[in-house]
C-alpha positions as CSV (number, residue, x, y, z in Angstrom):
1,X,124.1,98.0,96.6
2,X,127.9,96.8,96.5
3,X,128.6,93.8,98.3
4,X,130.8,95.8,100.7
5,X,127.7,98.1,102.0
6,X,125.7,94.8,102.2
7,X,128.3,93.1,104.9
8,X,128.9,97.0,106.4
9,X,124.4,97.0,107.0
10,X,124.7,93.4,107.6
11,X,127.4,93.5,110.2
12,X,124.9,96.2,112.0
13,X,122.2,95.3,112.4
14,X,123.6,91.4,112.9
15,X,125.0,93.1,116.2
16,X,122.2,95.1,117.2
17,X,119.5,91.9,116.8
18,X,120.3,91.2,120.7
19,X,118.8,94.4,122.0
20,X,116.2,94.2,119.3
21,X,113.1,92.4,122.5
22,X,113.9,95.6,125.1
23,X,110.9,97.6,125.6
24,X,112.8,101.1,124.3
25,X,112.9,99.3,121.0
26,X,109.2,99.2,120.6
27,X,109.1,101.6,117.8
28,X,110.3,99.0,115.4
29,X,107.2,97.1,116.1
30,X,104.7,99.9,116.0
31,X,105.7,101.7,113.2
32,X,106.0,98.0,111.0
33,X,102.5,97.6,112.1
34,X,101.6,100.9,111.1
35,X,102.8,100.6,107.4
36,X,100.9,97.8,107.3
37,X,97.6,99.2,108.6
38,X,97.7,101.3,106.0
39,X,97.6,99.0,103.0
40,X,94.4,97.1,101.6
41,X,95.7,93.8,102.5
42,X,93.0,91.0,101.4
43,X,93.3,87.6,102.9
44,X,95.2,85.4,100.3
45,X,97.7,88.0,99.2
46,X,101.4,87.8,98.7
47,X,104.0,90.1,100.0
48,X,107.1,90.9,100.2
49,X,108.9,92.8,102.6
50,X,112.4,93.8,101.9
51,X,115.0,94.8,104.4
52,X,112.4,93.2,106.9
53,X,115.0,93.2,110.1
54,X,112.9,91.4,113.3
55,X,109.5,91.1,111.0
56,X,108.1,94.3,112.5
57,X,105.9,95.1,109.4
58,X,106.1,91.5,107.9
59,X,104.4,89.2,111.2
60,X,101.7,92.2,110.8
61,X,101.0,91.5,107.5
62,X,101.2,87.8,107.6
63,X,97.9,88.2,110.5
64,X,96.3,90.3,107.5
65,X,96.6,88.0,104.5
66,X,95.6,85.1,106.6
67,X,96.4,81.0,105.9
68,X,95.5,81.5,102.6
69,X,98.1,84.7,101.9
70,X,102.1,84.3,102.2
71,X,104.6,86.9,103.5
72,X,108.3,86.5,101.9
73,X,110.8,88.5,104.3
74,X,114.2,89.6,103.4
75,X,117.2,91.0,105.1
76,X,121.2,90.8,105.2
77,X,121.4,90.3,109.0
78,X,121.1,86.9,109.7
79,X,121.1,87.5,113.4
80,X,117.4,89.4,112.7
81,X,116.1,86.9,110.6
82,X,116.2,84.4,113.6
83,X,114.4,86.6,116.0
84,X,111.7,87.1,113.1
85,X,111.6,83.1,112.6
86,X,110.8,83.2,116.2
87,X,108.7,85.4,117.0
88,X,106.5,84.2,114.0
89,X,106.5,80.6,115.6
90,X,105.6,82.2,119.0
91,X,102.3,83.6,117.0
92,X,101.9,80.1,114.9
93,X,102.1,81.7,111.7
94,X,102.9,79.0,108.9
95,X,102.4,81.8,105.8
96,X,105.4,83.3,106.3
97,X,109.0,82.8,105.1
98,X,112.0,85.0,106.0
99,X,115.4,84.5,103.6
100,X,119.0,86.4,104.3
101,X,120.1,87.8,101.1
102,X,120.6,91.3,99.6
103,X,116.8,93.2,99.5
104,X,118.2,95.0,96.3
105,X,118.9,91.8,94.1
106,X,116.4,89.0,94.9
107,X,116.0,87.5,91.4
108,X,112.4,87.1,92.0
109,X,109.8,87.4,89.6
110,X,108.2,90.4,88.0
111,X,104.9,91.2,89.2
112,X,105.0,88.3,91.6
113,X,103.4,90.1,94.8
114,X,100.1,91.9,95.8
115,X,102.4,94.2,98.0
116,X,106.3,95.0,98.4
117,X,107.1,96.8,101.7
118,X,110.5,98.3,102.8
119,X,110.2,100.3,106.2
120,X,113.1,102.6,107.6
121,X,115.7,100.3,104.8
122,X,115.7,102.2,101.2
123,X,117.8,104.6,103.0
124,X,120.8,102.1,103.0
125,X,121.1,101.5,99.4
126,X,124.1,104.0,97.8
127,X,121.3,104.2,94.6
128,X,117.8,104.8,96.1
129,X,116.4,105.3,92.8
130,X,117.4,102.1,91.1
131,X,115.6,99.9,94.7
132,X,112.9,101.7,94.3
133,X,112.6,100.6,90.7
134,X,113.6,96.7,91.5
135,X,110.9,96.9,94.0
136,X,108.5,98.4,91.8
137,X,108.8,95.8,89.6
138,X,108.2,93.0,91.7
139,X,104.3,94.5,92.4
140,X,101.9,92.6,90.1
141,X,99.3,95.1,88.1
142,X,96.8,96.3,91.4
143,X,99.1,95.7,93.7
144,X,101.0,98.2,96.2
145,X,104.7,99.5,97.1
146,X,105.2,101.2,100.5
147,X,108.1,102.4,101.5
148,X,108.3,104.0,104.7
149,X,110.9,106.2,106.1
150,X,112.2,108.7,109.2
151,X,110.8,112.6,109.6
152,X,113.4,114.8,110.8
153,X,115.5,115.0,113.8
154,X,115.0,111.1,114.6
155,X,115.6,110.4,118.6
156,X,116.5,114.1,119.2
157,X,117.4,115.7,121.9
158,X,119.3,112.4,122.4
159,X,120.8,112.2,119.4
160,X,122.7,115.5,119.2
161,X,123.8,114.6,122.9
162,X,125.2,111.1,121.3
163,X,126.9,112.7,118.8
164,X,128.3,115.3,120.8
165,X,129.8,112.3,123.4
166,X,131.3,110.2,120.3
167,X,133.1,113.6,119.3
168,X,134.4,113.7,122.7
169,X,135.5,110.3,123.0
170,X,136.4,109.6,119.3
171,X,136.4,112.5,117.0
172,X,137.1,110.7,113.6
173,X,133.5,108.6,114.0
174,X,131.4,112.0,114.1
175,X,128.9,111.9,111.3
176,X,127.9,114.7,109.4
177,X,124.4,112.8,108.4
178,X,123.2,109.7,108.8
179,X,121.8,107.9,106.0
180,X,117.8,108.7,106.6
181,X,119.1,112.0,106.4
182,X,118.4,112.1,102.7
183,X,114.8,111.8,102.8
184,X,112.9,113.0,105.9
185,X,110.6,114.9,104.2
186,X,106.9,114.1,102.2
187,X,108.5,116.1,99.7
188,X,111.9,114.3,99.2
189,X,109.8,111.1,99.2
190,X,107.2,111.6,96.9
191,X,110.5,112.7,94.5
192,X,112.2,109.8,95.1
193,X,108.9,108.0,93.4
194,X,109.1,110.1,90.9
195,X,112.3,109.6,89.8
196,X,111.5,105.9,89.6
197,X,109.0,106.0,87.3
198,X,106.2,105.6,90.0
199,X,103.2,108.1,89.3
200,X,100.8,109.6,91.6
201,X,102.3,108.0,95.0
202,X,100.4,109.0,98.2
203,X,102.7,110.4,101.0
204,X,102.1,111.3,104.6
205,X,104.0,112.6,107.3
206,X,103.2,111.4,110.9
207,X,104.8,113.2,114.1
208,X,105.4,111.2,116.5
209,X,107.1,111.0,120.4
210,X,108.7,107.5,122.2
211,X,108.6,107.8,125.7
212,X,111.2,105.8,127.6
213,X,110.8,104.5,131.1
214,X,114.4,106.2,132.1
215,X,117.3,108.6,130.5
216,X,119.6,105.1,130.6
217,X,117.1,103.7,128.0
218,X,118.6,105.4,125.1
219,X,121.4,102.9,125.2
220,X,119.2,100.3,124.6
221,X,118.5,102.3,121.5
222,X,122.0,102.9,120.6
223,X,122.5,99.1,120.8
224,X,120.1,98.6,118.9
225,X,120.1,100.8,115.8
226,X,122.5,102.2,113.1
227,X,124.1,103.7,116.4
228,X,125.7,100.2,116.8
229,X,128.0,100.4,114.3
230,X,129.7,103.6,115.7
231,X,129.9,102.2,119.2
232,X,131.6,98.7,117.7
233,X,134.7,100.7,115.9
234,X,135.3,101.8,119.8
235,X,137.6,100.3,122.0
236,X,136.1,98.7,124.9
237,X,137.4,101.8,127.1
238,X,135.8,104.0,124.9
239,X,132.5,102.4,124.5
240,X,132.5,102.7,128.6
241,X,133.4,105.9,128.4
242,X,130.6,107.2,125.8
243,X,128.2,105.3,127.6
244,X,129.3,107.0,130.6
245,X,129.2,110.6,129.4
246,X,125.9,110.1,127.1
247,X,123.9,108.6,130.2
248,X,125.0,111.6,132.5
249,X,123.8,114.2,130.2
250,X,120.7,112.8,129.9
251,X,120.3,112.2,133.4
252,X,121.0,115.8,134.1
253,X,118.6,117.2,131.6
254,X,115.8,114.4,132.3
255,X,115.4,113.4,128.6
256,X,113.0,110.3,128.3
257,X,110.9,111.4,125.1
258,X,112.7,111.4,121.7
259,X,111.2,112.0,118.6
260,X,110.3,109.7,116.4
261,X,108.8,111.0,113.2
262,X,107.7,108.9,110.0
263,X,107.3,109.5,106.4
264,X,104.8,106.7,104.6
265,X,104.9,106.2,100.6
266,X,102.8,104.7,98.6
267,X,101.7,103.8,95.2
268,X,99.5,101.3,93.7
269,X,100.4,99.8,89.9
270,X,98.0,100.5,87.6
271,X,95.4,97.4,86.6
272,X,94.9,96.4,82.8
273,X,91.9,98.4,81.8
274,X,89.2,96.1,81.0
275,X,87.6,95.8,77.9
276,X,84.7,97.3,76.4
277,X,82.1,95.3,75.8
278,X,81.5,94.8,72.0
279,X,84.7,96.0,71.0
């Protein structure tokens, strides 16, 4: 990851840390959690959770490895890293640790951690392959990687409306993907493993709805997203504007479930084999 695409993330998600407590951006939360439900956290473990935002998945797994465990939490977005500090206060928990640097070169050990998580971020580095590989290394013989990312069609119908309003408002901002784009699939993740040396990963797709209290709700998603960094490279008469047009199509069309769709990776490293007695 180039220093340039760290400040671009950085910059991001920095900006969209102040919407990050509003109750339409619960997903973050419950999907962190899930990731971490599914691993076989035992009390005293270490982990590391890379591109860790708010601590969504990494306050979850600091309850599971207990006082006796440690949780290391990483992410570019200073901004994030103070709400995580926080809310992990809030809950007393004194095992966990959250750094701002780049997820993709930490310097940290080999084999240093029971578990190395990275929900909804390997998407942002340029060279998936190569991340998945630095964080492969960090898990210690036994341990686990998950990586977790986005099904298809994330937030639609909402997000083909957004789109639609920035092409309206600002044509030249109009993606033609977003970055979870490239791997929405079981298929596309269990290959991205693969093509980091990880063997025999175990994948699962998980549909899934969020429900939001009204159509004006999405904002509070756009604010706080990747969708932030589109509506910051607007003018403020643009951003008032888009918010203008994307809240009245909604309205009119009564959107308050988007779709939120995961993909969760897995793999554990291999353990020594032990040795045979009498050999």
């Amino acid at each position: 990851m180039t220093d340039e695409h760290v400040r671009r993330a950085a910059d991001t998600y920095a900006a969209a840390a102040d919407h990050y407590t509003r109750y339409a951006l619960s997903f973050w939360d419950r999907f962190g959690s899930a990731t971490v439900s599914r691993l076989p956290l035992a009390p005293g473990a270490f982990v590391l959770d890379l591109c860790c935002g708010a601590g969504a998945s990494a306050i979850p797994a600091a309850s599971a490895v207990g006082p006796a465990g440690r949780v290391l939490g990483i992410d570019a977005a200073a901004p994030m890293l103070e709400r995580a500090r926080a809310k992990a206060a809030r809950q007393g928990l004194a095992n966990i640790e959250f750094r701002c640097d780049d997820a993709t070169r930490t310097g940290l050990a080999d084999g240093s951690f029971d578990a190395v998580l990275c929900v909804f971020g390997v998407f942002f580095a340029p060279d998936m392959v190569a991340f998945m590989r630095e964080m492969w290394r960090m898990v210690r013989p036994g341990g686990v990687l998950a990586v977790t990312t986005w099904g298809p069609g994330l937030f639609e119908p909402a997000n083909s409306h957004f789109w639609r309003c920035v092409g309206h408002v600002e044509p030249s901002l109009v993606k033609a993907f977003s970055p979870w784009d490239q791997i929405t699939t079981p298929a596309a993740l269990a290959d991205l493993f693969s093509r980091a040396d990880i063997l025999d990963p175990a994948v699962e797709a998980a549909d899934g709805q969020h429900r939001l209290e009204h159509p004006d709700d999405f904002w509070d998603i756009v604010l706080g997203s990747g969708y932030r960094a589109t509506v910051n490279a607007l003018s403020p008469a643009q951003g008032d504007r888009l918010r203008a047009d994307l809240l009245a199509e909604l309205r009119s069309r009564e959107i308050t479930t988007v779709q939120t769709d995961t993909v969760y990776g897995t793999a554990t490293r291999p353990a020594p084999a032990s040795p045979i007695a009498g050999s």
